[in-house]
KEPAVEX-904092 format. One record per atom (N, C-alpha, C): residue in three letters; x, y, z. Coordinates in steps of 0.001 Angstrom, whole numbers, padded with zeros to 6 digits, always signed. Each point is the difference from the previous one (the first is absolute). Layout:
BEGIN
ALAXYZ ...
This chain:
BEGIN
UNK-004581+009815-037571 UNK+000557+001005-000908 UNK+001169-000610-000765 UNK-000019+000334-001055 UNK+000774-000621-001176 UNK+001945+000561+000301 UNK+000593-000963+000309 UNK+000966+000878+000143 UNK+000717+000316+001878 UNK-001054+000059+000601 UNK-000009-000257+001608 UNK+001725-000292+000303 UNK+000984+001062+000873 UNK+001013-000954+000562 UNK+000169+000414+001146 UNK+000821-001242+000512 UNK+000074+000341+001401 UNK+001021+000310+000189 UNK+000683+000562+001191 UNK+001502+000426+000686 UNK-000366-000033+001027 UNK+001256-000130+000783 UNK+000376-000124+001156 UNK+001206+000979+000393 UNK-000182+000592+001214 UNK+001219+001057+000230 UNK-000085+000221+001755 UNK+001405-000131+000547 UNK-000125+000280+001140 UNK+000714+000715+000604 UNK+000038+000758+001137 UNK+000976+001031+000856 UNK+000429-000753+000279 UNK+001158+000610+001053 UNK+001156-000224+001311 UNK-000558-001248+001033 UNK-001632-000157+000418 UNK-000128-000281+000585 UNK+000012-001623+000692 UNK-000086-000755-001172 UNK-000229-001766-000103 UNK+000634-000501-001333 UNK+001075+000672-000573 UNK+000132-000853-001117 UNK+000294-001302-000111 UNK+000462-000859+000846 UNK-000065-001492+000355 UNK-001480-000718-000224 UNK-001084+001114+000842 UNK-001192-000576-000844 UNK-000965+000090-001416 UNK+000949+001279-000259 UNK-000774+000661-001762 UNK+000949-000997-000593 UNK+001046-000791+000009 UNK+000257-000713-000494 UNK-000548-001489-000179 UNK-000153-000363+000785 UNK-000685-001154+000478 UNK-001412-000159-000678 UNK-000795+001373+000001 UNK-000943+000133-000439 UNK-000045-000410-001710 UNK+001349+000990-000465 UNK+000365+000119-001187 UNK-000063-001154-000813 UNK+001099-000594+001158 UNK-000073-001904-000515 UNK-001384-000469-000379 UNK-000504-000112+001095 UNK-001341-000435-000032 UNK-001141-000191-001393 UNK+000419+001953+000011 UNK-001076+000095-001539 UNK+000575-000564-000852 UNK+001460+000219-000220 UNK+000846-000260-001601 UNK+000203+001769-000683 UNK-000606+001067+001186 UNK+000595+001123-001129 UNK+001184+000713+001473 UNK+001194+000265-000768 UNK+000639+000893+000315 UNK-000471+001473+000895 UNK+000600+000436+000474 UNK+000361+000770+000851 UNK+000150+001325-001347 UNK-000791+000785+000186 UNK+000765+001344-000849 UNK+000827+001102+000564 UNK+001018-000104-000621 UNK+001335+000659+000040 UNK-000718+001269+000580 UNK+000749+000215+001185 UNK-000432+001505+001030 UNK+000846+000409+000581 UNK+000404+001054+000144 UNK+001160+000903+001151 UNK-000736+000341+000970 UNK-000402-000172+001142 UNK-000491+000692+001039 UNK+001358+000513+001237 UNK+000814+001265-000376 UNK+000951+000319+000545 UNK-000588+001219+000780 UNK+001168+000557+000618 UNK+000289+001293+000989 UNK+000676+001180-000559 UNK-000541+001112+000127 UNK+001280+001111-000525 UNK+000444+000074+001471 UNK+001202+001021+000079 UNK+000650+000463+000336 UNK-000616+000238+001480 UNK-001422+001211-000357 UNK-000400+000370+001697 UNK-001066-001596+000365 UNK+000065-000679-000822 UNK-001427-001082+000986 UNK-000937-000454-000938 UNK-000360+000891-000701 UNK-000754-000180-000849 UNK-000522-001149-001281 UNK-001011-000385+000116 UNK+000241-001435-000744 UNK-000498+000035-001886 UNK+000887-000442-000368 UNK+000276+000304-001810 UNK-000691-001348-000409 UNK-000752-000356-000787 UNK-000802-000663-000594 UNK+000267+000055-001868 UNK+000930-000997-000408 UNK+000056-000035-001601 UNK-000734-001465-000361 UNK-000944-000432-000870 UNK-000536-000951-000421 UNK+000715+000376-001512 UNK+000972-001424-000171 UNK+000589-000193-000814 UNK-001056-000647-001607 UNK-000874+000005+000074 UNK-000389-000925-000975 UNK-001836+000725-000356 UNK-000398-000026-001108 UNK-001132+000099-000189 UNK-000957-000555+000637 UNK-001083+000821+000642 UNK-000920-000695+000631 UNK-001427+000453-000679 UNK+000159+000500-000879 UNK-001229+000650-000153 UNK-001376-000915-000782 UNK-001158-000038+000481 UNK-000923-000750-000479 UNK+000325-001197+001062 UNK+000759+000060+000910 UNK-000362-001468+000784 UNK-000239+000000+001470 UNK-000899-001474+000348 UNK-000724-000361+001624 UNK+001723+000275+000900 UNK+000547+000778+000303 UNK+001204+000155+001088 UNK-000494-000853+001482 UNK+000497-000252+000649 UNK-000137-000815+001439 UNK+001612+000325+000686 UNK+000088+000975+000441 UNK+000952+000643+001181 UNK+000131-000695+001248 UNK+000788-000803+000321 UNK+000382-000760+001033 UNK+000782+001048+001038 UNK-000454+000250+001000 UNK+000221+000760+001398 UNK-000640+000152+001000 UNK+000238-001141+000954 UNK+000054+000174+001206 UNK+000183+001442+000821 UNK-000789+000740+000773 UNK+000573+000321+000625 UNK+000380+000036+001454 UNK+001183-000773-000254 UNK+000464-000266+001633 UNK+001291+000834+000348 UNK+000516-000216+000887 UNK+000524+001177+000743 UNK+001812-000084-001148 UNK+000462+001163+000123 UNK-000160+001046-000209 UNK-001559+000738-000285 UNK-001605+000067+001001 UNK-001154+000133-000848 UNK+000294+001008-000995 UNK+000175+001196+000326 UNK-000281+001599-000986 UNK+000895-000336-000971 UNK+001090-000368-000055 UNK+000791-000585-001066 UNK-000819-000845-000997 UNK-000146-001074+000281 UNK-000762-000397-000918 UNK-001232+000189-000715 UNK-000475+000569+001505 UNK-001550+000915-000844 UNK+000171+000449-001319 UNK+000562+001326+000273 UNK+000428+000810-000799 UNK+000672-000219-001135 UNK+000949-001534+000184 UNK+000216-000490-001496 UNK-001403-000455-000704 UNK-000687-000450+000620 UNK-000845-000138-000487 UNK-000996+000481-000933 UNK+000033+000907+000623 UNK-000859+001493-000452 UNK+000796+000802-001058 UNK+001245-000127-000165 UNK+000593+000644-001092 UNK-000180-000640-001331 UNK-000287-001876+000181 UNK+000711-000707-000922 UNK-001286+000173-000648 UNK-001090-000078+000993 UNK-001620+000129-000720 UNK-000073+001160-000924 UNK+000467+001114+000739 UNK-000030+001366-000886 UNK+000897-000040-001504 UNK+001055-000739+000203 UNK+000604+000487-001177 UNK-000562-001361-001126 UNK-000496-001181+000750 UNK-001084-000601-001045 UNK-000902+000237-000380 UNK-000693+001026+000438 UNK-001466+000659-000672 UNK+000233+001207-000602 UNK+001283+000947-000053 UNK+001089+000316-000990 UNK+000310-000720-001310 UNK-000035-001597+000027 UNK+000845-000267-001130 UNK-001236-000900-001007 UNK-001287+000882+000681 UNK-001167-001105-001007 UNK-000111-001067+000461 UNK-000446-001042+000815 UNK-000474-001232+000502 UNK-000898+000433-000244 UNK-000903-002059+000176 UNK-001348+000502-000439 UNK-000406-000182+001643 UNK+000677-000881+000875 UNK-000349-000098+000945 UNK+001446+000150+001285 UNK-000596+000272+001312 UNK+001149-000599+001208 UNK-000595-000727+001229 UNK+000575-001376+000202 UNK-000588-000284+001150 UNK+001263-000211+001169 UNK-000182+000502+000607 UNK+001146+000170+001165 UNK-000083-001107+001051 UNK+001081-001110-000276 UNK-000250-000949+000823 UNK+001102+000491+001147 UNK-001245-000109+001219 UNK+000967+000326+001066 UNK-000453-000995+001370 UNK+000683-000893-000532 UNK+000113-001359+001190 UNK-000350+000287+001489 UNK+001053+000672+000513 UNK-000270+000957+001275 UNK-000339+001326-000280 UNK-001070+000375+000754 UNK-000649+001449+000031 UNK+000500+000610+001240 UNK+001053+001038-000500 UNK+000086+000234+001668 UNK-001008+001100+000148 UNK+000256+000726+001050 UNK-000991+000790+000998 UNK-001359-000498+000422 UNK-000042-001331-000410 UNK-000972-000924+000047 UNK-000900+000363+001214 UNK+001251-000161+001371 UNK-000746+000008+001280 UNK-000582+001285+000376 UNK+000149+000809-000455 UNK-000670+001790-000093 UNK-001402+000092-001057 UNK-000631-001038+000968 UNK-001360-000165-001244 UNK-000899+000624+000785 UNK-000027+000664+000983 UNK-001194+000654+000714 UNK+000460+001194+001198 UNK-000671+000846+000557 UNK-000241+000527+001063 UNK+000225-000574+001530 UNK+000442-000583+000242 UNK-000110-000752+001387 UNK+000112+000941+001039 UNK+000910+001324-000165 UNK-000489+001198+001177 UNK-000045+000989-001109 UNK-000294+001439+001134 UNK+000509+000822-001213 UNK+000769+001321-000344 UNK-000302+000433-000936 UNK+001481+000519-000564 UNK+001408-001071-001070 UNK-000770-000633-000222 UNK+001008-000672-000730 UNK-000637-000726-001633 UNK+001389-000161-000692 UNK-001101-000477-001446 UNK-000504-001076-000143 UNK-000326-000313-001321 UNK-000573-001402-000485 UNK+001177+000190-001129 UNK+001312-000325-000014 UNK+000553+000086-000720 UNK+000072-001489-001392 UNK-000554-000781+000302 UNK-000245-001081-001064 UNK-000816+000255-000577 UNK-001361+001287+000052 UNK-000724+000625-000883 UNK+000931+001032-001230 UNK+000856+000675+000685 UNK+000556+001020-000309 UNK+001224-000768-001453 UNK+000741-001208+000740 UNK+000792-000558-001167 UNK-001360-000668-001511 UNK-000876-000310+000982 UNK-000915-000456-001262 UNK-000325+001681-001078 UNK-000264+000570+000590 UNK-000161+001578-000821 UNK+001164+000119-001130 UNK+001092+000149+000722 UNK+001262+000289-000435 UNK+000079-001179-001187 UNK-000364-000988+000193 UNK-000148-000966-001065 UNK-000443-000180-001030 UNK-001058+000307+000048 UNK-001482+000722-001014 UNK+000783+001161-000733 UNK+000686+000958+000825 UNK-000172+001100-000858 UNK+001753-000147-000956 UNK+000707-000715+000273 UNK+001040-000367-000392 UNK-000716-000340-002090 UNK-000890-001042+000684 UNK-000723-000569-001364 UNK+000015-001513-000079 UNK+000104-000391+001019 UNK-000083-001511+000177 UNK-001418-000566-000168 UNK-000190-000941-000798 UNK-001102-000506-000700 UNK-000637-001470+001538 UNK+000693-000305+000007 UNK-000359-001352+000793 UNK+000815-000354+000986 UNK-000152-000601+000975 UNK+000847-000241+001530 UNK+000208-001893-000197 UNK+001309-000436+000594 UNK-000245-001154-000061 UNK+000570-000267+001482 UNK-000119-000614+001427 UNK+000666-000193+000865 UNK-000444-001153+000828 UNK+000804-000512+001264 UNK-000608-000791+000430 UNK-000148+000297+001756 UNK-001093-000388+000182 UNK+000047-000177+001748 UNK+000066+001171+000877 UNK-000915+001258-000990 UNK-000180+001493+000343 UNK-000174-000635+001975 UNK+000499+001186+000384 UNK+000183-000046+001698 UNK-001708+000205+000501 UNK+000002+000739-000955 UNK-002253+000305+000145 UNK-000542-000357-000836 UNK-001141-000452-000485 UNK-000861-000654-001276 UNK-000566+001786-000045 UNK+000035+000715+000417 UNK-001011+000963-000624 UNK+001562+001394-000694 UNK+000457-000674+000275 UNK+000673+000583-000869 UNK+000082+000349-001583 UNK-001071-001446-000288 UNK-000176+000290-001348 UNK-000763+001005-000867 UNK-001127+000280+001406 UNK-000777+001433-000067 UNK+000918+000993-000491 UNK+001010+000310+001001 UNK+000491+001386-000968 UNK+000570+000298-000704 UNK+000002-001217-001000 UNK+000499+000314-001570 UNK-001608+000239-000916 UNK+000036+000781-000866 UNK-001400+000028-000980 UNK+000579-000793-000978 UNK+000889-000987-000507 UNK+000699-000986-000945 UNK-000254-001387+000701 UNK+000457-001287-001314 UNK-000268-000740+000850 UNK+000994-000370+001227 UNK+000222-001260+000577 UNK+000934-000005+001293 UNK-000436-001679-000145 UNK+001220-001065-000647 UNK+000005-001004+000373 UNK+000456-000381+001787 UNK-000225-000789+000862 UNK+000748-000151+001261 UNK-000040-001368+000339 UNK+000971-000797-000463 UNK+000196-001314-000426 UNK+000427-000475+001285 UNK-000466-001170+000887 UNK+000153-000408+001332 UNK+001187-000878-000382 UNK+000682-000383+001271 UNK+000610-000579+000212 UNK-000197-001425+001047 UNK-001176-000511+000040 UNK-000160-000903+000888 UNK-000102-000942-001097 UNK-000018-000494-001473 UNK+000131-001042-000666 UNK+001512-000359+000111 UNK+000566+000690+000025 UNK+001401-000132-000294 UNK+000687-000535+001377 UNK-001009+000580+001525 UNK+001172-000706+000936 UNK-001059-001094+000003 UNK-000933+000115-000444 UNK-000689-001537+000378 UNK+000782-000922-000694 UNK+000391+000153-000880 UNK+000605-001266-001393 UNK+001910-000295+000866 UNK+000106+000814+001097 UNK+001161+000085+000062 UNK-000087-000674+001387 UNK-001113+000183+000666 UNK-000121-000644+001281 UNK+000097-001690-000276 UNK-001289-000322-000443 UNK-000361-001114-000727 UNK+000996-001009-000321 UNK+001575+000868-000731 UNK+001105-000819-000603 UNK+000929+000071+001279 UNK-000476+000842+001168 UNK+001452+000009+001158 UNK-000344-000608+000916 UNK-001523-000485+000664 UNK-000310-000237+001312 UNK-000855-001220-000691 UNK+000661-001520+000353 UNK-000657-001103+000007 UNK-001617-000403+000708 UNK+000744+000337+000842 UNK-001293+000151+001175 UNK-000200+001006+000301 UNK-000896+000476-000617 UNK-000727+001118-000306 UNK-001390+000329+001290 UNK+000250-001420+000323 UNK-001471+000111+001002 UNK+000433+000539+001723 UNK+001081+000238-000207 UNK+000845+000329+000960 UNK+000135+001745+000491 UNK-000394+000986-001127 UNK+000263+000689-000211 UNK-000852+001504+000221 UNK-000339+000730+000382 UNK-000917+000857-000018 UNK+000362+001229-000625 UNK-000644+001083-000430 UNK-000191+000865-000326 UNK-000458+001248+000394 UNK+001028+001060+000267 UNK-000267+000731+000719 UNK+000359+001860-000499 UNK-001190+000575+000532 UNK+000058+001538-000500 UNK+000727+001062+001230 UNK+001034+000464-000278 UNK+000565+001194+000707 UNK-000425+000605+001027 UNK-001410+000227-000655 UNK-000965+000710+000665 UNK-001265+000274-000647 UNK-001459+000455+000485 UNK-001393+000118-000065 UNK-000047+000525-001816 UNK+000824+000660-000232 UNK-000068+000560-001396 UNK+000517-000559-000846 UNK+000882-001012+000342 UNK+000489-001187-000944 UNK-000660-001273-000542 UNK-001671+000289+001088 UNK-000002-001346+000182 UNK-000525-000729-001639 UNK-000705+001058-000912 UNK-000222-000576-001234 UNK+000717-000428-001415 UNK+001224+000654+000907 UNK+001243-000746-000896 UNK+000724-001403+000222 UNK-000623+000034+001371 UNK+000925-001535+000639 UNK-001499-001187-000107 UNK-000912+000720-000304 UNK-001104-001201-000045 UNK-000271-000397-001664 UNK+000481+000735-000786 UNK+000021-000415-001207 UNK+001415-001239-000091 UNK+001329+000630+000354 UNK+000520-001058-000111 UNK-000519-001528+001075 UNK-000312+000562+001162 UNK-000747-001323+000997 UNK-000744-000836-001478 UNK-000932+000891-000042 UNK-001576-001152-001199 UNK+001080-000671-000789 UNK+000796+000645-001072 UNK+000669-000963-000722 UNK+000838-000956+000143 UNK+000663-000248+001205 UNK+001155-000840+000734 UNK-000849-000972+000779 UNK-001534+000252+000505 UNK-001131-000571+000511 UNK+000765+000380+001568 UNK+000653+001004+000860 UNK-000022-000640+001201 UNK-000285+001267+000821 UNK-000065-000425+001244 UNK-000600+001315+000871 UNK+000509+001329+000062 UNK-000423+000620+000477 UNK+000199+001588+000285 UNK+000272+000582+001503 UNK+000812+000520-000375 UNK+000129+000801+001572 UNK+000288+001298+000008 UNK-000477+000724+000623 UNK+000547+001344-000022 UNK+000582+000971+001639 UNK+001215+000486-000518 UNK+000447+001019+001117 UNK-000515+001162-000006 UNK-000424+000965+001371 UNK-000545+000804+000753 UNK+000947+000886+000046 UNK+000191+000692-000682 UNK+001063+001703+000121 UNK-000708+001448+000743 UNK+000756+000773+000201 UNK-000093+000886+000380 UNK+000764+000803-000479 UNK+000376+001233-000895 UNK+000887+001209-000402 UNK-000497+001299+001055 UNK+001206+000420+000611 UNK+000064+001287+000492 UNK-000424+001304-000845 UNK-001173+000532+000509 UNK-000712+001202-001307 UNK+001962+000878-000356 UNK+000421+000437+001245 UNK+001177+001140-000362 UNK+001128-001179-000613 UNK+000313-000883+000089 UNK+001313-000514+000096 UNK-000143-001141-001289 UNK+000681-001493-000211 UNK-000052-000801-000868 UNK+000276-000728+000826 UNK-000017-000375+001222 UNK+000171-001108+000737 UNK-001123-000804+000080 UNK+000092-001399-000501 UNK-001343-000584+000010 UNK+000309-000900+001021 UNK-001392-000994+000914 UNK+000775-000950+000819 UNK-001586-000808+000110 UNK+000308-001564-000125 UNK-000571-000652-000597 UNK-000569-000431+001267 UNK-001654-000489+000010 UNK-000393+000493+001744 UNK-000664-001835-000058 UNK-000318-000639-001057 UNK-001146-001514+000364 UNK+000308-000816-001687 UNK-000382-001199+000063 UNK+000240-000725-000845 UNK-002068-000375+000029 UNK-000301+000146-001292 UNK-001046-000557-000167 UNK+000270-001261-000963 UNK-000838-001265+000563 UNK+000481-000916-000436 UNK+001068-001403+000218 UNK+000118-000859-000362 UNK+000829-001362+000085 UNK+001056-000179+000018 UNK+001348+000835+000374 UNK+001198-000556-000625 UNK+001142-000941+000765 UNK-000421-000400+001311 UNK+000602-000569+000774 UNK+000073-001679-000822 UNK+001752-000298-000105 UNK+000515-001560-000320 UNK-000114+000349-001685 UNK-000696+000842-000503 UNK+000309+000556-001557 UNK+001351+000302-000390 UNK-000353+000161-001561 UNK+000835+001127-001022 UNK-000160+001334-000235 UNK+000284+000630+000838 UNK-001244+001357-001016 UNK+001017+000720-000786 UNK-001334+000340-001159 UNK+000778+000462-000672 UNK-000823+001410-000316 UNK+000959+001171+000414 UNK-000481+001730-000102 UNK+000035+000379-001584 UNK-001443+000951-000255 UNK-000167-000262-001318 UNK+000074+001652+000101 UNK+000745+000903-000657 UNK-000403+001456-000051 UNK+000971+000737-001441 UNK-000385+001431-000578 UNK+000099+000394-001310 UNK+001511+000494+000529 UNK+000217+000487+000622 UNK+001351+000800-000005 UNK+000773-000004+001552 UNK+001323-000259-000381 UNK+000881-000287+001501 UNK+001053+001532-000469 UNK-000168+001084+000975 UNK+000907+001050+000088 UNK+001175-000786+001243 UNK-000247+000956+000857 UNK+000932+000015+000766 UNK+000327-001139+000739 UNK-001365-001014+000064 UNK-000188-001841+000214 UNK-000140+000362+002060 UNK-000152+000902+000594 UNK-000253+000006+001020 UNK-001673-000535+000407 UNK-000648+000327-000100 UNK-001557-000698-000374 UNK-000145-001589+000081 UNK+000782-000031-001191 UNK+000269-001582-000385 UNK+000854-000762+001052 UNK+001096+000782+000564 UNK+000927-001116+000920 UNK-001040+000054+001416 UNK-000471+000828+000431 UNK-001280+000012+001238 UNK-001390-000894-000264 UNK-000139+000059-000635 UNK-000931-000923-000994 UNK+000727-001473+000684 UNK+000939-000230-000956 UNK+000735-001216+000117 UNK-000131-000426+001658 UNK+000323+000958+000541 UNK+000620-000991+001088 UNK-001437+000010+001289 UNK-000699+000854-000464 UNK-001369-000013+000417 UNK-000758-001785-000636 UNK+000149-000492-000933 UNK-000284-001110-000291 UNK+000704-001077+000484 UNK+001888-000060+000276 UNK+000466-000739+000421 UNK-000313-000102+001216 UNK-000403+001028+001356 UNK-000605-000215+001109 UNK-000929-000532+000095 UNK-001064+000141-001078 UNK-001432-000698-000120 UNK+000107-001316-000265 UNK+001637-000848+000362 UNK-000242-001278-000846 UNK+000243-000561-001495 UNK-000215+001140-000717 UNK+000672-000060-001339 UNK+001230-000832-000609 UNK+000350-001286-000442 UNK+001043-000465-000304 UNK+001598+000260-000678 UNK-001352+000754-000973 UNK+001446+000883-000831 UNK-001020+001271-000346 UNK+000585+000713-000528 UNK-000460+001327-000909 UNK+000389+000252-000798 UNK-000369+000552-001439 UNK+000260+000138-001278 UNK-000533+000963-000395 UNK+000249+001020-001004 UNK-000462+001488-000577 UNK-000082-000195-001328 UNK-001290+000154-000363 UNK-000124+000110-001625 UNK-000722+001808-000203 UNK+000908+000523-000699 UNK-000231+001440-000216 UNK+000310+000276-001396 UNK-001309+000809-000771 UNK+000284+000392-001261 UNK+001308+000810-000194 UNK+000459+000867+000366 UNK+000688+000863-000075 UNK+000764+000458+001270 UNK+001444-000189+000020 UNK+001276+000158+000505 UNK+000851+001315+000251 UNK-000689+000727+000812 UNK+000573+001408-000308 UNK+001689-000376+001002 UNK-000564-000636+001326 UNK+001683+000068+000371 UNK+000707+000938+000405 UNK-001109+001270+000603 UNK+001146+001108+000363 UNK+000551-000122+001044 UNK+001314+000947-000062 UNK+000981-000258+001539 UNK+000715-000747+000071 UNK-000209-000323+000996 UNK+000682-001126+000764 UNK-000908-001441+000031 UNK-001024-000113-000928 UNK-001247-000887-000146 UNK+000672-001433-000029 UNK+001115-000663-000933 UNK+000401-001412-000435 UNK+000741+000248+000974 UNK+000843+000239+000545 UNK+000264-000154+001492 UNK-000510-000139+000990 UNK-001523+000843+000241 UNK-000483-000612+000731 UNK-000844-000873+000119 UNK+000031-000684-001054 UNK-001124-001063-000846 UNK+000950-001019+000918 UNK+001272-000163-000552 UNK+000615-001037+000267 UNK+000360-000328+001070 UNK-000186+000980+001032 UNK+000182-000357+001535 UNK-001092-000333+000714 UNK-001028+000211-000697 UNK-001430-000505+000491 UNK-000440-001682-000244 UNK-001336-000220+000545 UNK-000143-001149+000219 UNK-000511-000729-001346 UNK-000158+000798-000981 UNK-000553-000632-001271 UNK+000796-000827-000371 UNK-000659-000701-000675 UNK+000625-001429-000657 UNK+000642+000551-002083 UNK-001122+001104-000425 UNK+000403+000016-000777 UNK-001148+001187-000809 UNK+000149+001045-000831 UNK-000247+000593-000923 UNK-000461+000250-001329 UNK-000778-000448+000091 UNK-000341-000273-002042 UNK-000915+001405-000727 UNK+000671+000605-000597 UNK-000509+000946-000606 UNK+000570+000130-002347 UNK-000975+000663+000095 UNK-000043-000177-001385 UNK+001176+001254-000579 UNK+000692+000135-001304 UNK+000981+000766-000783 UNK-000530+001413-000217 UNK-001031+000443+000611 UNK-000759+001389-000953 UNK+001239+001352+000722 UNK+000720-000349+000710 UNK+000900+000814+000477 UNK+001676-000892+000361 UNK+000716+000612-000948 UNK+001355+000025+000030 UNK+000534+000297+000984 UNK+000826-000950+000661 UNK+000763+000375+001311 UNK+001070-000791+000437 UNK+001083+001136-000200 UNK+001349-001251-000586 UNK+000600-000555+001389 UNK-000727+000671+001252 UNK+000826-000479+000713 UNK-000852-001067+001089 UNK-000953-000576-000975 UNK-000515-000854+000874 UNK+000131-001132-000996 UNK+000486-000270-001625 UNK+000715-000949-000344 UNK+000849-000946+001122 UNK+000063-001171-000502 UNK+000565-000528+000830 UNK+000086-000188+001611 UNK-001270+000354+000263 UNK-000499+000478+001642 UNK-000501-001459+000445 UNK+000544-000976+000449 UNK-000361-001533+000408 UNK-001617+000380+000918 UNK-000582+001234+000203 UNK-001041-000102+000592 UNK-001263+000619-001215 UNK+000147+000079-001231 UNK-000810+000540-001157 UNK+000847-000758-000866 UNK-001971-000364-000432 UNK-000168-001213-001335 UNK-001013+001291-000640 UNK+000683-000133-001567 UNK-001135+000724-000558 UNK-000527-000571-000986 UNK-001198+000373-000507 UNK-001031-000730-001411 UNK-000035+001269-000981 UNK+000583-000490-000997 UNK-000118+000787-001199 UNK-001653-000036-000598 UNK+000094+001467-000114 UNK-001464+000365-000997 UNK-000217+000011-001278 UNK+001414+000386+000030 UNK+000089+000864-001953 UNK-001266-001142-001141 UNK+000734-001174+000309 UNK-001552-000566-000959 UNK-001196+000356+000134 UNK-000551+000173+001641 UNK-001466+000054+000006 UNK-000127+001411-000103 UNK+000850+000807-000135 UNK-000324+001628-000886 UNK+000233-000011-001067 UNK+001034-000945-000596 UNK-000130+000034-001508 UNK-001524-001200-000676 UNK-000202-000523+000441 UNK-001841-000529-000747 UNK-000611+000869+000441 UNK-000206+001022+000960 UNK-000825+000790+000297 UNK+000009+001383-000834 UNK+001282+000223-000373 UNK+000633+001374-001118 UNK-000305-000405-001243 UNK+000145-001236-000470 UNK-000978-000903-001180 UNK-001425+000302-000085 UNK-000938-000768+000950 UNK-000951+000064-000263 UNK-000758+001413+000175 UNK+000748+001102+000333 UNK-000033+001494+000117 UNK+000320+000619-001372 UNK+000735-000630+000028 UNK+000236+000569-002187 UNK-001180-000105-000769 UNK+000029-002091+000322 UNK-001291-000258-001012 UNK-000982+000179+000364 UNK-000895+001501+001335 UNK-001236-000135+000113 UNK-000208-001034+000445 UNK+000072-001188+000756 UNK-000471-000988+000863 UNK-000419+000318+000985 UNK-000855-000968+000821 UNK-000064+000557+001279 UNK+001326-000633+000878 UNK+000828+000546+001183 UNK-000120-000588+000913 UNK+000112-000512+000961 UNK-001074+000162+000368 UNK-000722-000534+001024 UNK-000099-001800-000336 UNK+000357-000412-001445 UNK+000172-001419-000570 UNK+000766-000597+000950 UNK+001594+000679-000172 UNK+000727-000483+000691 UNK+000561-000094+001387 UNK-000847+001541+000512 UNK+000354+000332+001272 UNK-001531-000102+000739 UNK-000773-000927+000617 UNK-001431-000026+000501 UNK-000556+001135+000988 UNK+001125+000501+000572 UNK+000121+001547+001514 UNK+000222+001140-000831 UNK+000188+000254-001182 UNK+000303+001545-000519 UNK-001165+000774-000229 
């Protein structure tokens, strides 16, 4: 289309990475107020003409979640208010992610419910990475990019661990295991996976067998999201008993609640590597978290989303 522009605009939630992103493309950030009145309420002014153009809304939503949701959902509304021709809501982290099903009952599928709320806002297209469920993409009727993250720790492994042949690869648990075998194939090295158990009433999980090699290894735990990092430090030291040399955590997304980098750091891990899709100022400077910036590989991906490309070019798992 003759004329086609793009913008970029983001909430409260990551502006360290809508910037980054920003860089990336070469377009600016459009001038936005996303403030508070008085009782709570969140005020939304888009300073600048948008009308007739591809918008791409950068928001995460990570915790504060309903906070940011909801910016979200305002900023969409008052852009399909101001004439766009399009909105694609890049939202790096999806929260309510893990509320993707029924597991007892009486309770929701609330990652259906934010996808609704999404749709009916007027959001044209989804862009995110490392959805907590692949069928999540079902309950949007739009499209739903879900851009992996195993190129990115592969390229990062590759440049940190010489001896690489040293090293194994390992899934959380039984439901992880096709996230930790994609990065395994590309790094070329084995697989292992831990044996969990979750309490139906409670969240206490406790890690019961090691399937697999890791004794005189590296392993390295491959999983989408570290909350509270309890999982992960039992994990850990379930491998260091098995023989394990060191242990290492590569996780898309850093939620960090609590008392989490504290207790990261008293645990037996060697070290943390998770990617920028969530802002978190107080794990800056945390000698136990290394992070990998995305903003480029969402900004060629927010590109070739403008120009109708596919991709799947650049990302081979989406």
């Amino acid at each position: 289309m003759i004329g086609k522009e793009l913008k970029l605009i983001c909430g409260n939630a990551n502006r360290p990475l809508a910037e980054e992103i920003s860089y990336a493309l070469g377009v600016d950030l459009c001038a936005t107020e996303v403030d508070r009145f008085s009782d709570g309420e969140i005020q939304v002014l888009i300073k600048e003409t948008v009308r007739g153009a591809d918008v791409f809304v950068i928001q995460p939503t990570c915790p504060p979640v309903n906070e940011h949701l909801m910016e979200l959902l305002i900023i969409i509304d008052a852009l399909r208010r101001a004439s766009v021709r399009k909105v694609i809501a890049v939202i790096p982290y999806y929260g309510y992610a893990r509320q993707d099903r029924k597991h007892i009952g009486r309770v929701p599928i609330t990652a259906r419910l934010v996808a609704n709320m999404l749709e009916t806002a007027g959001v044209d297209r989804v862009l995110t990475i490392d959805l907590h469920a692949g069928q999540i993409q079902g309950f949007f009727n739009i499209p739903v990019d879900n851009l992996q993250a195993d190129p990115i720790f592969a390229k990062h492994l590759q440049e940190t661990f010489a001896d690489s042949e040293e090293t194994v690869i390992v899934s959380p648990d039984v439901g992880g295991t096709a996230r930790a075998r994609l990065l395994a194939e590309r790094v070329n090295r084995p697989l292992a996976v831990l044996e969990k158990r979750r309490s139906m009433n409670t969240t206490e999980v406790k890690v019961m067998n090691v399937i697999g090699e890791v004794d005189g290894k590296r392993a390295i735990i491959v999983d989408d999201i570290i909350a509270s990092g309890a999982t992960l430090i039992q994990a850990t030291q379930t491998l260091v008993d098995h023989g394990a040399t060191e242990v290492f955590a590569y996780c898309t997304h850093g939620v960090f609640s609590g008392d989490a980098l504290a207790a990261l750091s008293d645990s037996a891990l060697k070290k943390v590597v998770t990617t920028n899709t969530i802002c978190h100022e107080q794990a800056e400077g945390n000698e136990i978290i290394d992070y990998i910036p995305v903003g480029e590989h969402l900004a060629k991906t927010i590109r070739r989303i403008f120009e109708d490309k596919s991709v799947s070019h650049l990302f081979s798992h989406c």
